[in-house]
C-alpha positions in Angstrom: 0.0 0.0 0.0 1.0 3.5 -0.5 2.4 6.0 2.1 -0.8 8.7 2.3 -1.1 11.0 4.9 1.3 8.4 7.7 0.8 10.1 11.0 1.9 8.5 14.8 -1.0 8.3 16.7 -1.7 6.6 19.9 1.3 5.0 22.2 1.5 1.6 19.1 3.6 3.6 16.6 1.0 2.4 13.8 0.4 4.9 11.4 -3.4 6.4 10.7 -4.0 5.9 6.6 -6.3 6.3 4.5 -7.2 2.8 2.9 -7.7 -0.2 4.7 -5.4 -2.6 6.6 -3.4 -3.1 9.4 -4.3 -0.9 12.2 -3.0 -0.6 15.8 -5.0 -1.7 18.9 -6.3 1.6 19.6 -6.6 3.5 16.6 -7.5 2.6 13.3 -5.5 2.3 10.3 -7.7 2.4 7.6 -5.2 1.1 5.2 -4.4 -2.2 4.1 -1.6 -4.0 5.2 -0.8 -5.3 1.6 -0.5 -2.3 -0.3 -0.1 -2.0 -4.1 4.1 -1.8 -3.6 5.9 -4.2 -1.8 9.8 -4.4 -0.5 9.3 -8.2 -0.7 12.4 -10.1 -1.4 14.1 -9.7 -4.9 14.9 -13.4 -7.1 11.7 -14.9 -7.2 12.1 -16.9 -10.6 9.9 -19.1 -13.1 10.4 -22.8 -12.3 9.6 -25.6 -14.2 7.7 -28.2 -12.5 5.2 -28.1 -9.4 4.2 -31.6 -9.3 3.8 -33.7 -6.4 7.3 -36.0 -6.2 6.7 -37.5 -3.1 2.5 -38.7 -2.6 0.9 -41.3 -1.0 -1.7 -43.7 -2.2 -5.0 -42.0 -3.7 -2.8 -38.4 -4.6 -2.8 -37.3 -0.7 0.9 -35.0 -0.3 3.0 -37.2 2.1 3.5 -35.8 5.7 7.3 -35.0 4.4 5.9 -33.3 1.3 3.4 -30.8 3.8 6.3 -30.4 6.4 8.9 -29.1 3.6 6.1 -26.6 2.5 5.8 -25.4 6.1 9.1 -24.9 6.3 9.2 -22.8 2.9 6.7 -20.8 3.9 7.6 -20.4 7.7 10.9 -18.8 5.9 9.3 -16.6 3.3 7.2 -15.4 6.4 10.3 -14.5 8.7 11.6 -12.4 5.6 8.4 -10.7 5.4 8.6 -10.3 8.7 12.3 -9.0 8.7 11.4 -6.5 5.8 8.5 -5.0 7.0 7.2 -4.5 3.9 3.4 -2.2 3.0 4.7 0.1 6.0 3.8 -2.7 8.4 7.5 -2.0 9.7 6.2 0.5 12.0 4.5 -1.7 14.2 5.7 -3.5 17.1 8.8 -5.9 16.5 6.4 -9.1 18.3 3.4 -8.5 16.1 5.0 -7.8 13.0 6.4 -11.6 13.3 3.3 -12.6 14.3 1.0 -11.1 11.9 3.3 -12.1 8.9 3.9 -15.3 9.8 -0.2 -16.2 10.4 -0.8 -14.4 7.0 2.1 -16.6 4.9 2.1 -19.8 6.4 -1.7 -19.6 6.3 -2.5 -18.3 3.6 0.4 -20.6 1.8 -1.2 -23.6 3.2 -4.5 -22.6 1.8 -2.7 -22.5 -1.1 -1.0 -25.9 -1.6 -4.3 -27.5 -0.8 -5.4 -25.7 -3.8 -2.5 -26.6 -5.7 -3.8 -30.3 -4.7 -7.1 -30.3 -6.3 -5.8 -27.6 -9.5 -3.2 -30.3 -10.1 -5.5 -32.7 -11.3 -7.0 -30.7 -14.5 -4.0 -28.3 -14.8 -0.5 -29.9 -15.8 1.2 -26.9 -16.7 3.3 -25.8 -13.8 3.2 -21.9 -14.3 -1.0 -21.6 -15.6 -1.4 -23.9 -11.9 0.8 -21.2 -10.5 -1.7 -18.2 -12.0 -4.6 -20.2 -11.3 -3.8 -21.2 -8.2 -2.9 -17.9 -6.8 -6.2 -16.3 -8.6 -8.5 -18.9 -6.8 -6.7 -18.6 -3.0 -6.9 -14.9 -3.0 -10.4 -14.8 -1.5 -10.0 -17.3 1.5 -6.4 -15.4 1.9 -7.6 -12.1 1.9 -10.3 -13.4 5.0 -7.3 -14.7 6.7 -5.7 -11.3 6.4 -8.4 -9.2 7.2 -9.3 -11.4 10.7 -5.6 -11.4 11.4 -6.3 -7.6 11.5 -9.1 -7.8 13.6 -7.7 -10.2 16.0 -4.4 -8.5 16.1 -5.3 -4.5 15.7 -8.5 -4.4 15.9 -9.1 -3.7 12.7 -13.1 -3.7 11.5 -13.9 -6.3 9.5 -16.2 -5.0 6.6 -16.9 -5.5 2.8 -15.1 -2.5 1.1 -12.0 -3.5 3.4 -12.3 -7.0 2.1 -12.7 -5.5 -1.4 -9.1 -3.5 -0.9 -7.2 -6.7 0.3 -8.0 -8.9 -2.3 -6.2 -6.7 -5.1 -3.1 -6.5 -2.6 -3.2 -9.9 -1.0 -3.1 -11.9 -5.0 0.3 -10.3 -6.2 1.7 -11.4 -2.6 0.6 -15.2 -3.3 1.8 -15.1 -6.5 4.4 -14.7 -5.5 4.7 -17.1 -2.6 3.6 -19.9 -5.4 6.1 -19.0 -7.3 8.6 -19.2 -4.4 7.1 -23.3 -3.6 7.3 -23.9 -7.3 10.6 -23.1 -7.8 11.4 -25.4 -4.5 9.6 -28.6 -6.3 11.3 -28.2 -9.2 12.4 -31.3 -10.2 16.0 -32.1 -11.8 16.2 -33.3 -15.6 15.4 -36.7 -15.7 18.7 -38.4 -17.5 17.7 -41.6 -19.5 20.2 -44.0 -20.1 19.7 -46.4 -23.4 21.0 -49.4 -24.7 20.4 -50.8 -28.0 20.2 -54.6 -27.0 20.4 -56.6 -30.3 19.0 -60.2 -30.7 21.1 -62.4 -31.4 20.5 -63.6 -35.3 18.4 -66.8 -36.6 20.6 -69.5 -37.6 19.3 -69.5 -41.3 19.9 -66.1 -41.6 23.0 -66.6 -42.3 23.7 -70.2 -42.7 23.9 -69.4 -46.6 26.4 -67.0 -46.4 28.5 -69.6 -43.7 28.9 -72.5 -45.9 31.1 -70.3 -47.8 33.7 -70.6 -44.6 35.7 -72.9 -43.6 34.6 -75.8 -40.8 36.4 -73.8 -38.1 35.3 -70.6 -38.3 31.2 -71.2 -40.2 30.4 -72.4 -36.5 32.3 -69.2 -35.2 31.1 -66.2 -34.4 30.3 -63.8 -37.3 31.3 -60.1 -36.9 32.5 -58.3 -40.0 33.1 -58.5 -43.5 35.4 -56.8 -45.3 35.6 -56.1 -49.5 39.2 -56.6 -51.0 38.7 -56.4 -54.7 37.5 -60.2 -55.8 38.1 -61.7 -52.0 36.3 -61.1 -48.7 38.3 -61.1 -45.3 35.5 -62.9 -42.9 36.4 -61.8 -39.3 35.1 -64.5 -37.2 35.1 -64.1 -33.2 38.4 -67.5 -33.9 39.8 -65.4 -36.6 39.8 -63.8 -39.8 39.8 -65.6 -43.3 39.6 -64.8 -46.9 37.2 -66.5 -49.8 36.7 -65.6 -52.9 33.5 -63.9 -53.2 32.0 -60.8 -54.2 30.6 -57.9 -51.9 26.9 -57.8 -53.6 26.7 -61.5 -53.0 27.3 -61.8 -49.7 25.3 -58.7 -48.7 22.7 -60.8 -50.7 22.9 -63.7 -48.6 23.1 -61.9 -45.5 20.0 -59.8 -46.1 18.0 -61.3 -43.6 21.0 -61.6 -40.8 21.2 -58.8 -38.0 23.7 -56.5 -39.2 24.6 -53.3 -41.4 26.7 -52.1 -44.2 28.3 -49.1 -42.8 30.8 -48.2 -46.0 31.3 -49.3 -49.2 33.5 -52.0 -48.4 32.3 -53.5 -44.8 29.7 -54.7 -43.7 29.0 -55.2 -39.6 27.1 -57.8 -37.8 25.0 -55.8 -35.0 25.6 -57.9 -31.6 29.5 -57.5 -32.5 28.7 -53.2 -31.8 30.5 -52.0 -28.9 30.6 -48.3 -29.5 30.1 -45.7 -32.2 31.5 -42.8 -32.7 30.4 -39.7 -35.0 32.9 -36.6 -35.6 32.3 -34.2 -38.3 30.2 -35.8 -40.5 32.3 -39.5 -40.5 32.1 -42.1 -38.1 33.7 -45.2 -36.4 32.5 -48.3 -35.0 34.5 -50.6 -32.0 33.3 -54.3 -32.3 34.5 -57.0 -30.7 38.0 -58.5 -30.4 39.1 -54.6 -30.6 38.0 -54.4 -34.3 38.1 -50.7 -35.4 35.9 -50.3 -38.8 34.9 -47.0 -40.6 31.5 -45.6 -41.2 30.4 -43.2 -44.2 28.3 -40.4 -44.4 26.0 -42.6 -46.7 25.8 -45.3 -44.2 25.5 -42.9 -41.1 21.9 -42.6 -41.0 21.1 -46.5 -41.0 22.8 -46.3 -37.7 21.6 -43.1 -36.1 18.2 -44.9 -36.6 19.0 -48.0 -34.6 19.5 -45.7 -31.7 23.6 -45.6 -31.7 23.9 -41.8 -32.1 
């Protein structure tokens, strides 16, 4: 509220305004305690998420949950009550605690079982945080203006209740805010793993027969083009046949692997890592083998989820 006309009157040090709000014992201060400037605290920011991370069974906010808001808004209320803010800083020292601390915690309580029920139908943390603080204002601004009465002896009457509410809203928005930006909860890091299965037998038994007895019942994990030959690396060693590229890629159309350049070919359960710099790539496999990936082929594998 605005500083009009502040004069000392009566032993309380309370000011007589004109408005309504909080008023000493003995004489009336006909302005509101919430005024339309504040000295509250600077750094309230936007946050993210609101939701509940710790409920029990049915939705209900754990005992934890409602004991960490208390103490959020037991703090935001010892600021308040610190600052003095809305010239409240000219009452007593005692009161001034007391009164802020009724009016946050309260009225921030009022506010988180709102939040409970607004939850439901409104997922978007900052329209709960608007709507939220739009539909608490009313019960709030009661609290206030009993707190008032109780307190001050302030009168309790409809054009009073009518001042509060446009100076009591900004102050739980900003209190929301405040719990909101608490909750936030940290980025959720997923961790994948492309888990290949490992290949039918008659996928590739045609291209196998090609191999020798010791390595066709080995296990297969690349294929490399040299002109008319193939080097076959097996998981018990490496061998060459005579073969062409096309034809093996042919027979091994239905196995579980990739052509990654023009002249290899990888099964997919021998992938240990993949790497991508500047538009090229390269793949580990097993047994430490180190094979090359093109441009061309670099897409095949971003879509199997290795980059």
């Amino acid at each position: 509220m605005a500083r009009e006309a502040a004069s000392q009157d009566c032993d309380t040090g309370f000011p007589i305004q004109q408005g309504c709000g909080f008023a000493q014992r003995h004489c009336r201060w006909r302005g509101g305690s919430l005024g339309p400037t504040s000295r509250t605290a600077s750094g309230l920011r936007e946050r993210d998420d609101m939701k509940d991370k710790a409920r029990k069974h049915g939705g209900t906010p754990s005992l934890r949950r409602w004991a960490i808001d208390f103490a959020i808004l037991a703090a935001i209320g010892l600021l308040m009550g610190f600052l003095g803010p809305f010239d409240s800083d000219g009452a007593p020292v005692v009161e001034r605690y007391v009164y802020w601390m009724i009016c946050i915690i309260g009225g921030g309580l009022i506010g988180v079982a709102t939040d409970e029920l607004v939850s439901r139908r409104i997922t978007r943390p900052w329209w709960r945080v608007a709507a939220v603080s739009v539909l608490m204002t009313p019960p709030v601004t009661l609290l206030v203006l009993v707190t008032q009465h109780l307190l001050v002896d302030q009168p309790i009457t409809l054009s009073a209740y009518r001042w509060l509410l446009w100076q009591v809203w900004p102050i739980m928005l900003a209190v929301m805010a405040v719990r909101a930006l608490a909750w936030r909860r940290a980025p959720v890091v997923v961790e994948t793993r492309t888990v290949i299965a490992p290949p039918l037998p008659e996928a590739e038994a045609a291209f196998r027969r090609r191999l020798s007895a010791k390595r066709r019942e080995g296990r297969l994990i690349a294929i490399e083009a040299h002109d008319h030959y193939l080097k076959v690396h097996t998981d018990v060693g490496a061998e060459l046949i005579t073969a062409r590229f096309a034809d093996a890629l042919d027979e091994l159309a239905l196995a579980h692997g990739w052509r990654v350049h023009r002249s290899w070919w990888v099964a997919a359960e021998a992938v240990e890592d993949v790497q991508w710099r500047r538009g090229v790539g390269e793949m580990r496999l097993a047994g430490g083998l180190t094979v090359p990936v093109s441009r061309t082929y670099g897409p095949v594998l971003k879509e199997a989820g290795w980059f």
